[in-house]
N, CA, C and O atoms as CSV, one atom per row, in Angstrom:
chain,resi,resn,atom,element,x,y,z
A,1,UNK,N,N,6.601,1.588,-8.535
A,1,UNK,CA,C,5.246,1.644,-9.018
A,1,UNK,C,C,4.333,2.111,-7.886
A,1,UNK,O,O,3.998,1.615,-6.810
A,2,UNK,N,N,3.992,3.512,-8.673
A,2,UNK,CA,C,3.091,3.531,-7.429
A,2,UNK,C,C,1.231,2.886,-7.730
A,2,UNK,O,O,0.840,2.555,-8.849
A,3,UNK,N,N,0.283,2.838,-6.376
A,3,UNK,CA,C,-1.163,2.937,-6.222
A,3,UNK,C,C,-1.811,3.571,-5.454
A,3,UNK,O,O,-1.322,4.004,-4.411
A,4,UNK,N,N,-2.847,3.732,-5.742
A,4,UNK,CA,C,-4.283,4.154,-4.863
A,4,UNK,C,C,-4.821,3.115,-4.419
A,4,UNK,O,O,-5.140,2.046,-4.940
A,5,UNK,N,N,-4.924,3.710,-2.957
A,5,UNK,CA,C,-6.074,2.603,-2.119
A,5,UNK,C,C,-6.526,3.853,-1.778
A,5,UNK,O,O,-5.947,4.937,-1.721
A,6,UNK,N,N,-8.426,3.297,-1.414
A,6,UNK,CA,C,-9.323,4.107,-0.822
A,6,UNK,C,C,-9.579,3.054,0.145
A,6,UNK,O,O,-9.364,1.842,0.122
A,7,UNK,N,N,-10.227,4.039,1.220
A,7,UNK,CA,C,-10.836,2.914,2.405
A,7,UNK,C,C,-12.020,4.024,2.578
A,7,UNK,O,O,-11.873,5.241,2.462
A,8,UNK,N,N,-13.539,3.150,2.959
A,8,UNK,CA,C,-14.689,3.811,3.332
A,8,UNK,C,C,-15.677,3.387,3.726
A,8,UNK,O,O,-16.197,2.445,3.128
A,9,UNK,N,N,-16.271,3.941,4.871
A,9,UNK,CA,C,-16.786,2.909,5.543
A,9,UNK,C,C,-17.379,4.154,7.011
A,9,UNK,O,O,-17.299,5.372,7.174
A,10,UNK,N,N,-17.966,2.963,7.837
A,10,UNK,CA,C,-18.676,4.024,9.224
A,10,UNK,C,C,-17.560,4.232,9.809
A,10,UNK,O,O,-16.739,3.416,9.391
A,11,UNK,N,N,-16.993,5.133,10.802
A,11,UNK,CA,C,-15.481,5.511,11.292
A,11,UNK,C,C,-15.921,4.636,12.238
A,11,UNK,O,O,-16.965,3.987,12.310
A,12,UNK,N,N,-14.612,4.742,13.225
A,12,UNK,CA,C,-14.371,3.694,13.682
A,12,UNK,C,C,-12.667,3.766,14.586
A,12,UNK,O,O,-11.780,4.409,14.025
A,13,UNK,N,N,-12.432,3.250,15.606
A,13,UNK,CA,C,-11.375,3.344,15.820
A,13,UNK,C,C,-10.409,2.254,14.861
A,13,UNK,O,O,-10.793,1.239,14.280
A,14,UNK,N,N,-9.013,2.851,14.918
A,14,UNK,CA,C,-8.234,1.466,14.457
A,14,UNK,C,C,-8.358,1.618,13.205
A,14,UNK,O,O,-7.608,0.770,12.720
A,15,UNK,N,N,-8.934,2.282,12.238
A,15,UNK,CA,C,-8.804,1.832,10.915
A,15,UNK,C,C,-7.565,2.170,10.305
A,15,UNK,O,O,-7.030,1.335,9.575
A,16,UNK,N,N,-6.935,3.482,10.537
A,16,UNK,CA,C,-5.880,3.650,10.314
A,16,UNK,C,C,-5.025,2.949,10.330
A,16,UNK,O,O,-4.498,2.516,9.305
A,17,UNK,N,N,-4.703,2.685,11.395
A,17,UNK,CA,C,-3.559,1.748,12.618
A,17,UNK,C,C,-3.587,0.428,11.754
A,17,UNK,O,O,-2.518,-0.164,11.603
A,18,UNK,N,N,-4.618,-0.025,11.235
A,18,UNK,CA,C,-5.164,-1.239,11.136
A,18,UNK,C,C,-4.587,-1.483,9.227
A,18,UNK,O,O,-3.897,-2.372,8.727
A,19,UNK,N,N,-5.048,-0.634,8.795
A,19,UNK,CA,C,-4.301,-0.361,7.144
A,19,UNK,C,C,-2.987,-0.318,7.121
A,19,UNK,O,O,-2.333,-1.000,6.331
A,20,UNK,N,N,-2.325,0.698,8.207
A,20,UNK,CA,C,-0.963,0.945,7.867
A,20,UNK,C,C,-0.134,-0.237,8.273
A,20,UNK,O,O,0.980,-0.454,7.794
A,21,UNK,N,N,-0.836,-1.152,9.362
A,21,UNK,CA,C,-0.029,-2.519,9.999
A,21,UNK,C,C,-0.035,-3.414,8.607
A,21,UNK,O,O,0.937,-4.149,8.439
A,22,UNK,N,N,-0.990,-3.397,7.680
A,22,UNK,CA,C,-0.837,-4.294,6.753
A,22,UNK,C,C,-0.436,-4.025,5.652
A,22,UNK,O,O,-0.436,-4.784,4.683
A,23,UNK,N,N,-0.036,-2.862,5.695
A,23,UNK,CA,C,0.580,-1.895,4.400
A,23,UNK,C,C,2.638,-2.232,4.577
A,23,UNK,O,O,3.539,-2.446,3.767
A,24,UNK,N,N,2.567,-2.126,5.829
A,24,UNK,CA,C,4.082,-2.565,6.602
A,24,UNK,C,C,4.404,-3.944,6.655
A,24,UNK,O,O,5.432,-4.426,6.180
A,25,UNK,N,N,3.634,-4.484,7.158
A,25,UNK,CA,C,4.465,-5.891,7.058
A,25,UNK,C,C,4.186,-6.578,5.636
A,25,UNK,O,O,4.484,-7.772,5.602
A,26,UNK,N,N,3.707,-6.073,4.554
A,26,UNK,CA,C,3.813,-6.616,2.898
A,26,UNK,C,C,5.219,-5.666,2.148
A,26,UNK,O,O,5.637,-6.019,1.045
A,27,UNK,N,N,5.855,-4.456,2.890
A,27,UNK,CA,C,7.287,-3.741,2.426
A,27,UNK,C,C,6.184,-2.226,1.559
A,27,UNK,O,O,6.341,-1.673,0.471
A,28,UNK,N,N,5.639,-2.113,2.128
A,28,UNK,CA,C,4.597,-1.524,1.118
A,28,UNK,C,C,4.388,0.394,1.842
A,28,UNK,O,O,3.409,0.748,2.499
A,29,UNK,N,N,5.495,1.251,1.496
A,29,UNK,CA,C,5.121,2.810,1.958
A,29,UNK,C,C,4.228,3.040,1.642
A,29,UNK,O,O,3.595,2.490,0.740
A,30,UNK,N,N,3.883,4.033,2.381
A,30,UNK,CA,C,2.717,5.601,2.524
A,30,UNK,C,C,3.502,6.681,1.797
A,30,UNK,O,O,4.444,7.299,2.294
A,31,UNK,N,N,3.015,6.849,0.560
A,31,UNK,CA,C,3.777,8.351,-0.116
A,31,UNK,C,C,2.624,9.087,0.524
A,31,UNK,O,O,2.957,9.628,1.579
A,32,UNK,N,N,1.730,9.210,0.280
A,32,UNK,CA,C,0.373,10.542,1.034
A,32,UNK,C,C,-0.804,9.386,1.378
A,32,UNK,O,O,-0.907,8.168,1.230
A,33,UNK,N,N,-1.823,10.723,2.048
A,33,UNK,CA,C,-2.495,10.380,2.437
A,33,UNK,C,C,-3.120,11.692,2.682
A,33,UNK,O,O,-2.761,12.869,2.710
A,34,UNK,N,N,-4.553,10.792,2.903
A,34,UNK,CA,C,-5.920,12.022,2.942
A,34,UNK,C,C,-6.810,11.276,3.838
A,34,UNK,O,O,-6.771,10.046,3.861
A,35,UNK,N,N,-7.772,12.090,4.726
A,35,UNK,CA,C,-8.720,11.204,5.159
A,35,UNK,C,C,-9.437,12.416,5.722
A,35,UNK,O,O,-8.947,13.544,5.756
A,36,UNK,N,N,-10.648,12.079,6.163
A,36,UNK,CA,C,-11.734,12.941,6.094
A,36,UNK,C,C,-12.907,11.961,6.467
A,36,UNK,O,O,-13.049,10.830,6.002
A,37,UNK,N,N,-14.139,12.899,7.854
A,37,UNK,CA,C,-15.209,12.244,8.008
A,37,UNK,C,C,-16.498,12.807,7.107
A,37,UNK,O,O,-16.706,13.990,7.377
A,38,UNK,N,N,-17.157,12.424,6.392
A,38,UNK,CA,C,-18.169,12.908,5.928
A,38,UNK,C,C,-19.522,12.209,6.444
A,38,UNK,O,O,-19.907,11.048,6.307
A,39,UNK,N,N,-19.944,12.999,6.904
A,39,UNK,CA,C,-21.273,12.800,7.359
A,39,UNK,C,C,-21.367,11.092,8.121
A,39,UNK,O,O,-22.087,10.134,7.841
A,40,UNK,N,N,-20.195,11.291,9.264
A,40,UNK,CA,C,-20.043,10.003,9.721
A,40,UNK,C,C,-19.649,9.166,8.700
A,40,UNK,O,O,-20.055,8.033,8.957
A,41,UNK,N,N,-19.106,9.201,7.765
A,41,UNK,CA,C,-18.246,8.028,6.870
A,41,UNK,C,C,-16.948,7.831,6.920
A,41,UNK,O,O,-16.704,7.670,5.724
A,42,UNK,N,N,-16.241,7.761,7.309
A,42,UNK,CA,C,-14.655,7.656,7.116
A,42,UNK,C,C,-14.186,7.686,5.497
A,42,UNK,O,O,-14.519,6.672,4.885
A,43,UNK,N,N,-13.608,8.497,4.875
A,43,UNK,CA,C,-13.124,8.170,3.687
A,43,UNK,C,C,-12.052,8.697,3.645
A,43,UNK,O,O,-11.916,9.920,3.677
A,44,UNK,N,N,-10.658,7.488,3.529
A,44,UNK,CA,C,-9.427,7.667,3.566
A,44,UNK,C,C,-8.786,7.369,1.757
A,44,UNK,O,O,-9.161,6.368,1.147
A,45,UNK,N,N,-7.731,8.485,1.057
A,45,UNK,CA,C,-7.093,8.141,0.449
A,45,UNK,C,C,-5.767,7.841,0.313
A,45,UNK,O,O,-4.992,8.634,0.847
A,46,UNK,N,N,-5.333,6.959,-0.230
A,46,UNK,CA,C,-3.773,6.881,0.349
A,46,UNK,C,C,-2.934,6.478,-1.499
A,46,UNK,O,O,-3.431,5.881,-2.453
A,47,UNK,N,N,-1.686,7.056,-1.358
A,47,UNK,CA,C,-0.858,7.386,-2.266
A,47,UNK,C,C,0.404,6.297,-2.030
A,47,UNK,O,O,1.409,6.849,-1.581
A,48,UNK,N,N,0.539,4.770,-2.263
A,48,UNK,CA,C,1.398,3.979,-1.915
A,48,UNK,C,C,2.340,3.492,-3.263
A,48,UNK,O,O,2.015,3.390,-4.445
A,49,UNK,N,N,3.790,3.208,-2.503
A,49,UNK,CA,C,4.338,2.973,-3.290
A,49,UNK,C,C,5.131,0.997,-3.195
A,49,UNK,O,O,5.821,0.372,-2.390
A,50,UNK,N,N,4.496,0.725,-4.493
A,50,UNK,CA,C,4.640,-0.449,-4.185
A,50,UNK,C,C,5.978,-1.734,-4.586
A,50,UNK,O,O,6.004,-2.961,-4.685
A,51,UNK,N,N,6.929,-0.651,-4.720
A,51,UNK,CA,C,8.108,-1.337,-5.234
A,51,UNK,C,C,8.999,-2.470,-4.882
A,51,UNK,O,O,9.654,-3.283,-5.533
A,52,UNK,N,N,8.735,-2.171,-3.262
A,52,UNK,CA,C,9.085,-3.011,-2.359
A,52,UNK,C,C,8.316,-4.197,-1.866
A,52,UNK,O,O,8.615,-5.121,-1.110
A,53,UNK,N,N,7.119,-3.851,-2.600
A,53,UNK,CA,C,6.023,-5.210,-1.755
A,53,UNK,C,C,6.324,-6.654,-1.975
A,53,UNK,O,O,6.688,-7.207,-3.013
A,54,UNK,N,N,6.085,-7.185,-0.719
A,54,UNK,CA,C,5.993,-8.731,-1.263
A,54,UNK,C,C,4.830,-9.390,-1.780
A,54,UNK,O,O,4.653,-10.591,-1.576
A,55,UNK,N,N,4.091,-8.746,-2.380
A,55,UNK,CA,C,2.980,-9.454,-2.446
A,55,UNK,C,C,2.621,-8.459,-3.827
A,55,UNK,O,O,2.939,-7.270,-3.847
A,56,UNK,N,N,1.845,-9.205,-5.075
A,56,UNK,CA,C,1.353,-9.044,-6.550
A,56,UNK,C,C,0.154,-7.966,-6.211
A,56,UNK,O,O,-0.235,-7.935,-5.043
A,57,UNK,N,N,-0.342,-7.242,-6.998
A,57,UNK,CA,C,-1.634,-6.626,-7.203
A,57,UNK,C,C,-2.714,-7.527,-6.572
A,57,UNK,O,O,-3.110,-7.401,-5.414
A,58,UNK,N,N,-3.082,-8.306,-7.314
A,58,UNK,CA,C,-4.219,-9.216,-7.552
A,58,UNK,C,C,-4.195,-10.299,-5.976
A,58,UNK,O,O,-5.260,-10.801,-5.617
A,59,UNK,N,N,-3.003,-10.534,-5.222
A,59,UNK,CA,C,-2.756,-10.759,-3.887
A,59,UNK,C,C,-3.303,-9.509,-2.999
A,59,UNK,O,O,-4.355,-9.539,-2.360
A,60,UNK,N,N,-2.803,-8.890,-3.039
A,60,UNK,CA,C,-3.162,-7.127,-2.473
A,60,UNK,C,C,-4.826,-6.836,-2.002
A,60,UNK,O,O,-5.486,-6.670,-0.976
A,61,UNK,N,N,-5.049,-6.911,-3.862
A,61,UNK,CA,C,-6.807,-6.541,-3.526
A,61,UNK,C,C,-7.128,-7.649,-2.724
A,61,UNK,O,O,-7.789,-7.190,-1.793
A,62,UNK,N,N,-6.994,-9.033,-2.573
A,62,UNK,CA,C,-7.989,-9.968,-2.330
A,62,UNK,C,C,-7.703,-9.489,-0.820
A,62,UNK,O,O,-8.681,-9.049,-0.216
A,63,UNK,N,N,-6.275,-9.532,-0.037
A,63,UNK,CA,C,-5.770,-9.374,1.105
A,63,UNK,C,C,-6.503,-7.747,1.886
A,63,UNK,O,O,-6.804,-7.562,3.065
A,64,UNK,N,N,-6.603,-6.847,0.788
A,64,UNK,CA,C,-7.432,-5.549,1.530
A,64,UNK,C,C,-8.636,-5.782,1.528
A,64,UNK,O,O,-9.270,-5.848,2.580
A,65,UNK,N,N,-9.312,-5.992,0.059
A,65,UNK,CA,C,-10.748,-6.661,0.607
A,65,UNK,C,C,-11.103,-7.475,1.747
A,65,UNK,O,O,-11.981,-7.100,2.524
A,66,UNK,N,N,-10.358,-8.780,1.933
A,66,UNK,CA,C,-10.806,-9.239,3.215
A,66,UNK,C,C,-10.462,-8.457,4.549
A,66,UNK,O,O,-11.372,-8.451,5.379
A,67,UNK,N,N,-9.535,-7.934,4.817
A,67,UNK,CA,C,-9.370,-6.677,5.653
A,67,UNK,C,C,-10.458,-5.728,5.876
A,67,UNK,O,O,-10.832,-5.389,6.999
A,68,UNK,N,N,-11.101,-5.187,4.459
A,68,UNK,CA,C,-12.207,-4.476,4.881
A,68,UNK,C,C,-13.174,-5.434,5.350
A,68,UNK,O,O,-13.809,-5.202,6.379
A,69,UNK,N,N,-13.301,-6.233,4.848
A,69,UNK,CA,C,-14.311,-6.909,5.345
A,69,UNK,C,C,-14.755,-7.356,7.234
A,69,UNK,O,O,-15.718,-7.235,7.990
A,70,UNK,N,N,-13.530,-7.834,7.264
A,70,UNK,CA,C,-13.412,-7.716,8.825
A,70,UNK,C,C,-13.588,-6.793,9.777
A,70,UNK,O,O,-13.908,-6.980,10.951
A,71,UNK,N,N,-13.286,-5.425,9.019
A,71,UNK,CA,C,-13.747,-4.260,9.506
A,71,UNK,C,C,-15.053,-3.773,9.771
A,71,UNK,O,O,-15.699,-3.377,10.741
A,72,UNK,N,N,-15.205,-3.948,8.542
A,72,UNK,CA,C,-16.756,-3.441,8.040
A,72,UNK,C,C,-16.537,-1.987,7.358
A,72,UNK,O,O,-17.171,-0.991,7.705
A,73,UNK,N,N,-15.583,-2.003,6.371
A,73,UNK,CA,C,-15.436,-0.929,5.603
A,73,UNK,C,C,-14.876,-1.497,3.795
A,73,UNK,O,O,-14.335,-2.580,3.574
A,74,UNK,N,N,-15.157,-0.562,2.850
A,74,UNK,CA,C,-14.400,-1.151,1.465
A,74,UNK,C,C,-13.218,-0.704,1.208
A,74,UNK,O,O,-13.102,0.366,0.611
A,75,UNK,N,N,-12.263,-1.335,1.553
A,75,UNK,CA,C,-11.003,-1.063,0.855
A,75,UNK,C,C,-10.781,-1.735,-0.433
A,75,UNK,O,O,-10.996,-2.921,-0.682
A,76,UNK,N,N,-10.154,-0.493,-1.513
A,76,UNK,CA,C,-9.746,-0.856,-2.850
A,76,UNK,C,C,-8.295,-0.470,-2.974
A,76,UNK,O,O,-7.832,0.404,-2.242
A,77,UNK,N,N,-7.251,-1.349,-4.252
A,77,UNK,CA,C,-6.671,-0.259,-4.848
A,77,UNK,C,C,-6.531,-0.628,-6.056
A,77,UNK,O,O,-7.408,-1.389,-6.462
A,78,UNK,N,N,-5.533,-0.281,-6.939
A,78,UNK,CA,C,-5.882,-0.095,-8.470
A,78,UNK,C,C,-4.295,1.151,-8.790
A,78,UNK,O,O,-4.192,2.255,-8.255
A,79,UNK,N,N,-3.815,0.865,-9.247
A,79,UNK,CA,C,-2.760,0.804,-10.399
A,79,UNK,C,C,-2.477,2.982,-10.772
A,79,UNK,O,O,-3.041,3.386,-11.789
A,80,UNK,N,N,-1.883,3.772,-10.153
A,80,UNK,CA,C,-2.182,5.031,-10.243
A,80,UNK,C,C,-2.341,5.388,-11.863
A,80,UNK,O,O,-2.907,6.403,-12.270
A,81,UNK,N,N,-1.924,4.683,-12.453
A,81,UNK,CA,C,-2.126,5.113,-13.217
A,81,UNK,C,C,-3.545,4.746,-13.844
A,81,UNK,O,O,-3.951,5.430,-14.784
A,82,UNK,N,N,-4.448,3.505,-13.272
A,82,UNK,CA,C,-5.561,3.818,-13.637
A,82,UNK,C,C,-6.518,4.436,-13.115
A,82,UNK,O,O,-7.544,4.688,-13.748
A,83,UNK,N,N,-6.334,4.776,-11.883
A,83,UNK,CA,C,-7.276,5.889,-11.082
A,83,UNK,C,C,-6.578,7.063,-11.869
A,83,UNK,O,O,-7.554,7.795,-11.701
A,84,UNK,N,N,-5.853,7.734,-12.471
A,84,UNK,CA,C,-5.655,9.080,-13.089
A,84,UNK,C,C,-6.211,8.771,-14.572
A,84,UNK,O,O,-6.355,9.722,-15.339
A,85,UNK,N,N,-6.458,7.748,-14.901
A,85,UNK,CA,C,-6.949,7.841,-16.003
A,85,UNK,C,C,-8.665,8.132,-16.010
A,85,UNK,O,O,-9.443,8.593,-16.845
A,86,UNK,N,N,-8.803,7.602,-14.615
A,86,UNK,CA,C,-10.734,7.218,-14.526
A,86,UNK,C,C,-11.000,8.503,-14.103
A,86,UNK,O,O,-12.188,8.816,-14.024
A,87,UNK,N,N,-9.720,9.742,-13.660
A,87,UNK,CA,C,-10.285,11.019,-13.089
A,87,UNK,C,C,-9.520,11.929,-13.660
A,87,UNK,O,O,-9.097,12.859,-12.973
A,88,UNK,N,N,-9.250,11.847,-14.809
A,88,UNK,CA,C,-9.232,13.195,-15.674
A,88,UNK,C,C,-10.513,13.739,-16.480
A,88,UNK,O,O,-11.509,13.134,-16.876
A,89,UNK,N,N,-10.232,14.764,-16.561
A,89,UNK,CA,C,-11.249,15.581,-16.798
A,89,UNK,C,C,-10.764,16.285,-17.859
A,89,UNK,O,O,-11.447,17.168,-18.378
């Protein structure tokens, strides 16, 4: 099963480093990834696959939210198949 996480927020060192450490120790790959500064914002997308995780959806968000939080950036994710549903056109 795969998801989408976005992360966004003021850049910053470490954010990367900092996602992928907690993306790894839950069993949790990087299929892609995107990231890009806009106008001083950091906005990263990432393409994960969550077959292996130890940890539920609804564990996940609460665990990235507080992550962003500590940061000072919003990390989400959400189910690929409902981010392809919220962005078809």
């Amino acid at each position: 099963m795969n998801a989408i996480i976005t992360v966004v927020g003021s850049d910053k060192v470490g954010i990367i480093a900092a996602v992928s450490a907690f993306l790894s120790e839950r069993g949790i790959n990087i299929e892609d990834i995107s990231q890009t500064i806009l106008s001083g914002n950091f906005v990263m997308v990432m393409m994960v696959d969550l077959s292996k995780s130890t940890k539920d959806m609804e564990a996940l968000k609460a665990e990235l939210s507080e992550l962003g939080g500590r940061m000072g950036v919003s990390i989400s994710i959400m189910h690929e198949r409902v981010f392809s549903a919220m962005h078809r056109i």
